[in-house]
C-alpha positions as a Markdown table, in Angstrom:
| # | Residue | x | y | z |
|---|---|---|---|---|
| 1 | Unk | 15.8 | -4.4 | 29.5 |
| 2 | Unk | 17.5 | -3.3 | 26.2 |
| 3 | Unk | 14.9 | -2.6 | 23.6 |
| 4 | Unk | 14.9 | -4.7 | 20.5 |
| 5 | Unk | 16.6 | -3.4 | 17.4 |
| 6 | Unk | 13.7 | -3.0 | 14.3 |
| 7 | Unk | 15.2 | -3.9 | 11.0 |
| 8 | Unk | 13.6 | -4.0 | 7.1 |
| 9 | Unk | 15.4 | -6.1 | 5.6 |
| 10 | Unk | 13.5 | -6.5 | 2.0 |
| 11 | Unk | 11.6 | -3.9 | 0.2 |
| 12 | Unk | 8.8 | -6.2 | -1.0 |
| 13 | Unk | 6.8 | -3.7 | -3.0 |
| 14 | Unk | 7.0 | 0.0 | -4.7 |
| 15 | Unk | 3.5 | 1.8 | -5.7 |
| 16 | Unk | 2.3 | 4.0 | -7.8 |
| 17 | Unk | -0.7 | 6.1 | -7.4 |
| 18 | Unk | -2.6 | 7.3 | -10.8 |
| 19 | Unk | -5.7 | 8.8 | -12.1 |
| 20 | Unk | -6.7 | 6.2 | -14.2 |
| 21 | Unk | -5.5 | 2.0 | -13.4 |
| 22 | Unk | -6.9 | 1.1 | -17.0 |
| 23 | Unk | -4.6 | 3.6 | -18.6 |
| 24 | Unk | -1.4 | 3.1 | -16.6 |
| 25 | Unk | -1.8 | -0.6 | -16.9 |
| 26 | Unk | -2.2 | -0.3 | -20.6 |
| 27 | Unk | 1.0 | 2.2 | -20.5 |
| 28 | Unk | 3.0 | 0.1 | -18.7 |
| 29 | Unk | 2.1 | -3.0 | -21.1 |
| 30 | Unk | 2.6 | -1.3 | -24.6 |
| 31 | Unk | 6.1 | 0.6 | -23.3 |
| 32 | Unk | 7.5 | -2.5 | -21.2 |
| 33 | Unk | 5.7 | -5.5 | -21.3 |
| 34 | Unk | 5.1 | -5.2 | -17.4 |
| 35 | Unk | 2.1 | -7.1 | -16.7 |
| 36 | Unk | -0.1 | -9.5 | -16.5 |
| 37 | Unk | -1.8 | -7.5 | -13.9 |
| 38 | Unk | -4.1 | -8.7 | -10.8 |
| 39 | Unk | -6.8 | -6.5 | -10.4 |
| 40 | Unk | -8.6 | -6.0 | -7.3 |
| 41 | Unk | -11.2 | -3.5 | -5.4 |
| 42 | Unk | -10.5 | -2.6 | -1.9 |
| 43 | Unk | -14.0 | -1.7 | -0.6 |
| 44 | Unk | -16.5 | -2.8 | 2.5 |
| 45 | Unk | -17.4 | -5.2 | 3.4 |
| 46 | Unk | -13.8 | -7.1 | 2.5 |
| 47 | Unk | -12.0 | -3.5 | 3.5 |
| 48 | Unk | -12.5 | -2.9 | 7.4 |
| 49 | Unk | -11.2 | -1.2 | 10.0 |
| 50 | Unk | -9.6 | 1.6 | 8.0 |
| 51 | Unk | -8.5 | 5.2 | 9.3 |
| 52 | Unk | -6.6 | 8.0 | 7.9 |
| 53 | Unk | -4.1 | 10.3 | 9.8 |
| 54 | Unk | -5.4 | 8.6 | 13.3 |
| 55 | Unk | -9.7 | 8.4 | 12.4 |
| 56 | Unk | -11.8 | 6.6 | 11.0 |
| 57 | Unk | -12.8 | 6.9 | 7.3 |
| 58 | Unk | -14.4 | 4.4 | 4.3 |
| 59 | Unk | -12.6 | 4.8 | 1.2 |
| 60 | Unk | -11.8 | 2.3 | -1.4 |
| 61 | Unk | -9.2 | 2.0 | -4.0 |
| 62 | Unk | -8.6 | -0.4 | -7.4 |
| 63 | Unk | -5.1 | -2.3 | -6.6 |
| 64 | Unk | -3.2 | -3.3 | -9.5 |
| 65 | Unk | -0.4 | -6.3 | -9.1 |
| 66 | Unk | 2.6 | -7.5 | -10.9 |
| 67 | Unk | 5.7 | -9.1 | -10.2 |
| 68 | Unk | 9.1 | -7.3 | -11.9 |
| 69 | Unk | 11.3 | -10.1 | -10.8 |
| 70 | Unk | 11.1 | -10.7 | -7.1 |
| 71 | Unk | 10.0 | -7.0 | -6.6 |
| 72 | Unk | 5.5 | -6.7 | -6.6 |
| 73 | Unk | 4.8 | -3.0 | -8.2 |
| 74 | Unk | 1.3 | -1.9 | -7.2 |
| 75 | Unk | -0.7 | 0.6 | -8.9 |
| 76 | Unk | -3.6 | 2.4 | -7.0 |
| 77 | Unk | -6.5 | 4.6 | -8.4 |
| 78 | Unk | -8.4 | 5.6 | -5.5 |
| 79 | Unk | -12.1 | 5.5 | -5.4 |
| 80 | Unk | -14.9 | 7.1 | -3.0 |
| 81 | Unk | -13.9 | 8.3 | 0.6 |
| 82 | Unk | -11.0 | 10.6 | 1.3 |
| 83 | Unk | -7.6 | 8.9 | 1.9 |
| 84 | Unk | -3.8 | 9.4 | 1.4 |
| 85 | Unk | -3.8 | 8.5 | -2.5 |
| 86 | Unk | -6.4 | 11.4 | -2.9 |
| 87 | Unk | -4.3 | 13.8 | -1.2 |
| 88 | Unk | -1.2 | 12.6 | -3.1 |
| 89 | Unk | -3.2 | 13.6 | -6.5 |
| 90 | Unk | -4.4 | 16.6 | -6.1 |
| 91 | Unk | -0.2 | 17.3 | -6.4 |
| 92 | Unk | 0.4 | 15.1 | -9.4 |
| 93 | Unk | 0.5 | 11.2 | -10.3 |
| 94 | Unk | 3.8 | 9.2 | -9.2 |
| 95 | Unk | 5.5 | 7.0 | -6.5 |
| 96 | Unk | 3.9 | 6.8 | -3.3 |
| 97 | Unk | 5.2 | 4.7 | -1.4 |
| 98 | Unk | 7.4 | 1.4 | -1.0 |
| 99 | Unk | 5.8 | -1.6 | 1.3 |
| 100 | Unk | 7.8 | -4.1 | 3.2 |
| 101 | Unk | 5.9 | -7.5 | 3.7 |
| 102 | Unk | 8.5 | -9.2 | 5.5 |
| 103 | Unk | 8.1 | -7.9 | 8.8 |
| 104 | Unk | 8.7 | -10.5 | 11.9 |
| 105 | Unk | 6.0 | -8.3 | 13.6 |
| 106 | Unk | 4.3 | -5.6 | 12.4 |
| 107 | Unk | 2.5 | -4.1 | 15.7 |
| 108 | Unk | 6.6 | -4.1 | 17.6 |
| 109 | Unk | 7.3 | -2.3 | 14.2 |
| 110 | Unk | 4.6 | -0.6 | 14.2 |
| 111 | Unk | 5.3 | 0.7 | 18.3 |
| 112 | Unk | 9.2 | 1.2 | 17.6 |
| 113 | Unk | 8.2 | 3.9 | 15.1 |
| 114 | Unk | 5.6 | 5.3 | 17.3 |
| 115 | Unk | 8.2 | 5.6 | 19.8 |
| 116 | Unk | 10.3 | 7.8 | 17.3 |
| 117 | Unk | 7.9 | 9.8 | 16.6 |
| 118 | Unk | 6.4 | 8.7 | 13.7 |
| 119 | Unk | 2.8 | 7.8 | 13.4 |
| 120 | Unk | 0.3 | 6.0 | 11.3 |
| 121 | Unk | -1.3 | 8.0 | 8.1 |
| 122 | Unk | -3.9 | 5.4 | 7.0 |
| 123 | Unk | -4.3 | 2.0 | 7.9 |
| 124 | Unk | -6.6 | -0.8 | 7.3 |
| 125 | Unk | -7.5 | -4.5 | 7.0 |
| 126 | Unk | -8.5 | -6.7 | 3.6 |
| 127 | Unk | -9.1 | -9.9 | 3.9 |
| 128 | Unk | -7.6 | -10.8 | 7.3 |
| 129 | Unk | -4.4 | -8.7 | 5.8 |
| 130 | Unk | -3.4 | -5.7 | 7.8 |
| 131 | Unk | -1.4 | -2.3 | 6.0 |
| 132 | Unk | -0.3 | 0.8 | 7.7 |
| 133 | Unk | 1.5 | 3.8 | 5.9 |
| 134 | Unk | 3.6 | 5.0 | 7.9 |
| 135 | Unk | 3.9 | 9.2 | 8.0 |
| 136 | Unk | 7.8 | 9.1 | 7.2 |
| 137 | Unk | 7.7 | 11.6 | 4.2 |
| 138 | Unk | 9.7 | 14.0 | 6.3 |
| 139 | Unk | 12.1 | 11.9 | 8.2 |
| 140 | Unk | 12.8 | 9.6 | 4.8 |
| 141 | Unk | 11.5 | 11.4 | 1.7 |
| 142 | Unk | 8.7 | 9.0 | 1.0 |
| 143 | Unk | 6.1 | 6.8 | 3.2 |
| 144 | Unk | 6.5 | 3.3 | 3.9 |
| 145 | Unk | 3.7 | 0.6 | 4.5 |
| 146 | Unk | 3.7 | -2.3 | 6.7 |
| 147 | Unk | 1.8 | -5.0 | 5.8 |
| 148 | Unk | 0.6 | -8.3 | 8.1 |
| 149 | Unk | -0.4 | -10.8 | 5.4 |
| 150 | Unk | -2.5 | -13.0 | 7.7 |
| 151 | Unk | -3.8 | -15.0 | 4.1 |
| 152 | Unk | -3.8 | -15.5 | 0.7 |
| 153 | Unk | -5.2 | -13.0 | -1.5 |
| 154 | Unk | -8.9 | -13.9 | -3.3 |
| 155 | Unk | -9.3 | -14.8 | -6.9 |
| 156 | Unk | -8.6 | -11.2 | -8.9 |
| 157 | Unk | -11.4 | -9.0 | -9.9 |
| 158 | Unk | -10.2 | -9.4 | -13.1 |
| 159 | Unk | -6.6 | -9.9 | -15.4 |
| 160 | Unk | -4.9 | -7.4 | -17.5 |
| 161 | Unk | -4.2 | -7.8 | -20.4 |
């Protein structure tokens, strides 16, 4: 039986990782008018199941979304616990990854890349939604996340500005 081709067809989403989400927001505001922004924590008891480079770990991030045009940009300060956005700071601020939403199915996605030898560098679930970054830095130049979205976000922590 002929394995099924994988195909991303849309990039859905580009993030940014930064020191300080207040600041970045507020930069991206005054220079372009990007915003409003939805601000969320990613923490237990809502943030489950998570794991970095194959184990388990507790870390938590602040998420900030906006939409430029049909593109979501996501900024993420992380918070306690050790995780991939902490490791990507202690070199420098900047993109970190692009996420693809659009997925027919994430686990056959998630195996056909397995298969190639590429594994998963953190994962997790919020909210009944499921990411995984994907450890394609070397093969592609930068990671990409999957993401399940199994339901609609909550209510943000809070708007900006």
């Amino acid at each position: 039986m002929q394995q099924r081709k994988f195909t991303l067809k849309e990039i859905n989403q580009i993030c940014v990782v930064v020191e300080d989400l207040k600041r970045s927001m507020e930069n991206y505001w005054k220079l372009f008018r990007v915003g409003p922004w939805n601000v969320y924590t990613f923490a237990q008891p809502e943030l489950t199941d998570t794991t970095v480079r194959g184990k388990p770990e507790i870390f938590s991030m602040k998420v900030a979304l906006t939409n430029i045009g049909p593109l979501m940009f996501e900024l993420i300060q992380p918070l306690e616990g050790e995780s991939i956005y902490k490791e990507f700071l202690r070199k420098k601020e900047g993109l970190h990854h692009i996420a693809f939403f659009k997925v027919e199915d994430v686990e056959e996605a998630i195996e056909h890349l397995k298969k190639q030898g590429i594994s998963i560098l953190q994962s997790g679930r919020w909210h009944g939604s499921y990411f995984a970054y994907m450890d394609t830095e070397k093969t592609l130049g930068m990671i990409i996340e999957l993401i399940k979205r199994t339901k609609e976000r909550p209510p943000p922590d809070e708007i900006y500005p």
